[in-house]
C-alpha positions as CSV (number, residue, x, y, z in Angstrom):
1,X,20.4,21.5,-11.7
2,X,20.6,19.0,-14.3
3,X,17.5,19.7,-16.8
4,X,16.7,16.7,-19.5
5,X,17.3,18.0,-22.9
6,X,14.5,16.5,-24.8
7,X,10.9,16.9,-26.5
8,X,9.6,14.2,-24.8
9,X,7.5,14.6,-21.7
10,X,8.4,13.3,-18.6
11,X,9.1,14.1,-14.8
12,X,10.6,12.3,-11.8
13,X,10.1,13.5,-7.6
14,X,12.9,13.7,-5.4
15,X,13.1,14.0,-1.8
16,X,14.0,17.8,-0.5
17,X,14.6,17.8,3.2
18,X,11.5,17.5,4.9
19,X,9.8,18.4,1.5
20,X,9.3,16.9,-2.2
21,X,10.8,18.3,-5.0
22,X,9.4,17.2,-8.4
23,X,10.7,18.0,-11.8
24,X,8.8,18.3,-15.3
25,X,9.8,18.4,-18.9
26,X,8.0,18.4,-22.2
27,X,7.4,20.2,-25.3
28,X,5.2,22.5,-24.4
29,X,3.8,24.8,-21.5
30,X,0.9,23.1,-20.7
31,X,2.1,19.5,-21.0
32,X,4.9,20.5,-18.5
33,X,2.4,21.7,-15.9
34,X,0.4,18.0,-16.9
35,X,3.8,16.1,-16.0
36,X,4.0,18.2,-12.1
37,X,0.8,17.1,-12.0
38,X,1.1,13.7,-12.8
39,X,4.4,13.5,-10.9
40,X,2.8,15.3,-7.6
41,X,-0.1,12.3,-8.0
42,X,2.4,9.5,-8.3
43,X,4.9,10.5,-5.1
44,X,1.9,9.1,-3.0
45,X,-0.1,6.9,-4.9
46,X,0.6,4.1,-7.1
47,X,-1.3,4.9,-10.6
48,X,-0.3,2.5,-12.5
49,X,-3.6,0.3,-12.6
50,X,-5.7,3.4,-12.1
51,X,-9.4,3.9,-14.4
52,X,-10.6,7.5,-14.2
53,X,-13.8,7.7,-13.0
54,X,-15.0,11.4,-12.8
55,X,-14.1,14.6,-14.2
56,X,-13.1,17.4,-12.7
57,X,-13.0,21.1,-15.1
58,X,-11.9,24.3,-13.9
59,X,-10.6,27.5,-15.9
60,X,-7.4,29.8,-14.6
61,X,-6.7,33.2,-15.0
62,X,-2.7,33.7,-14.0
63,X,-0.1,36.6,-14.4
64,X,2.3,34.2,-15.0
65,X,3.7,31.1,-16.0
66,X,4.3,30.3,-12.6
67,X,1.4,31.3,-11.4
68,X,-0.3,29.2,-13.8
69,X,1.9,26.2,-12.4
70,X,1.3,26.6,-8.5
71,X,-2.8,27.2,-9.2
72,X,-2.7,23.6,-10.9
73,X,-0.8,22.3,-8.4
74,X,-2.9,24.1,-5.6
75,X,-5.9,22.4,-7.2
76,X,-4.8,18.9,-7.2
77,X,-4.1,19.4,-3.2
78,X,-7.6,21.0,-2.7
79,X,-9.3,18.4,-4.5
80,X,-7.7,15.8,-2.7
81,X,-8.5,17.7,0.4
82,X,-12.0,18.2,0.2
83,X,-13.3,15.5,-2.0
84,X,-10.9,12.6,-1.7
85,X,-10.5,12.9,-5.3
86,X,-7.3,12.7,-7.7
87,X,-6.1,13.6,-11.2
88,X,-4.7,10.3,-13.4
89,X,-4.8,12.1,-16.7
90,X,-4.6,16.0,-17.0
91,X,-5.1,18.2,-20.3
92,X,-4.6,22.0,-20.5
93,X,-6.4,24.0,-22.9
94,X,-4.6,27.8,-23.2
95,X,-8.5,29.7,-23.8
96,X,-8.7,33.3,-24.8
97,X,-7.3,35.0,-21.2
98,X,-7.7,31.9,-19.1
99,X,-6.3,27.8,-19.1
100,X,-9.2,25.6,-19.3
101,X,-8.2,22.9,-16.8
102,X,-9.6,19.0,-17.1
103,X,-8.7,16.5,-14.7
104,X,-9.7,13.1,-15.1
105,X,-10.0,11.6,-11.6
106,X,-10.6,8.6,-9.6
107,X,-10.9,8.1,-5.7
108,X,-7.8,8.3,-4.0
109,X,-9.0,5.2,-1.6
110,X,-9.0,2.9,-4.8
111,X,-5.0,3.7,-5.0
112,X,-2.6,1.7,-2.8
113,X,-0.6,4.8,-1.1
114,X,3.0,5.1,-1.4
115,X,4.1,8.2,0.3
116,X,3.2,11.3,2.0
117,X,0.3,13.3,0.8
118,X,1.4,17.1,0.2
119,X,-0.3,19.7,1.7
120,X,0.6,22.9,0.2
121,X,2.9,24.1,-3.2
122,X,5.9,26.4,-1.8
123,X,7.0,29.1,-3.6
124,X,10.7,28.3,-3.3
125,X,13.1,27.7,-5.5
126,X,9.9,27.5,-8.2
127,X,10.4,26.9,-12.3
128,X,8.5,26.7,-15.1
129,X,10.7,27.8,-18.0
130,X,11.1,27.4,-22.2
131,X,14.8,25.9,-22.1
132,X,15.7,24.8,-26.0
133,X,15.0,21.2,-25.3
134,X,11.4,22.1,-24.4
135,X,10.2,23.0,-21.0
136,X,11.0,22.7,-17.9
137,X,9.3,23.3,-14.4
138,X,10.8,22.5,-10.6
139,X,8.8,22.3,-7.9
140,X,8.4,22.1,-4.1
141,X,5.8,20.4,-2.1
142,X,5.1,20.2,1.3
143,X,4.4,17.2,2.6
């Protein structure tokens, strides 16, 4: 798979079969799992005009990197889920054995919608990685 080489953050969504595959890169760890967020947000609703209007905090406690990766992303789908609500800005904060989690949200009824909503993170073909350009994360969703 071609993986960009740079410190910048970033990430782009492709279609994968029935699914949605979106890729992430940045500089470190917990910006990468910020870009999949913001990438999994942006396959189905247009952000670009979007005001936050709540909060949303959580902490994680993960065995892994990827771990860490699929509960974030297994939060944004929840939220949406049960509250209607989505993240437009995300910040990770790596605590003492746990992520401290903030998602700045607004109402995903506010957003014009521009694709499928995904229902559930799939555990194949899963990435979250140190490359030398950075980091880099690959991820499924079902939509």
């Amino acid at each position: 798979m071609d993986q960009p080489r740079t410190q910048m953050a970033g990430h782009r969504t492709m279609p994968h079969t029935a699914d949605l595959r979106v890729d992430a890169w940045a500089g470190s760890r917990e910006r990468c799992i910020a870009e999949a967020v913001l990438g999994t947000v942006e396959s189905f609703l247009d952000v670009s005009a979007a005001h936050p209007t709540g909060t949303h905090h959580f902490q994680l406690t993960a065995s892994s990197d990827v771990d860490l990766l699929v509960a974030v992303l297994e939060e944004v789908v929840y939220l949406m889920e049960t509250s209607g609500e989505v993240p437009v800005d995300v910040e990770l904060v790596p605590l003492d054995a746990t992520v401290g989690v903030r998602f700045a949200t607004i109402g995903a009824e506010a957003l014009p919608q521009v694709g499928a909503v995904p229902t559930a993170v799939s555990l194949h073909e899963l990435t979250l990685a140190a490359s030398p350009g950075g980091w880099f994360c690959s991820v499924t969703l079902d939509v």
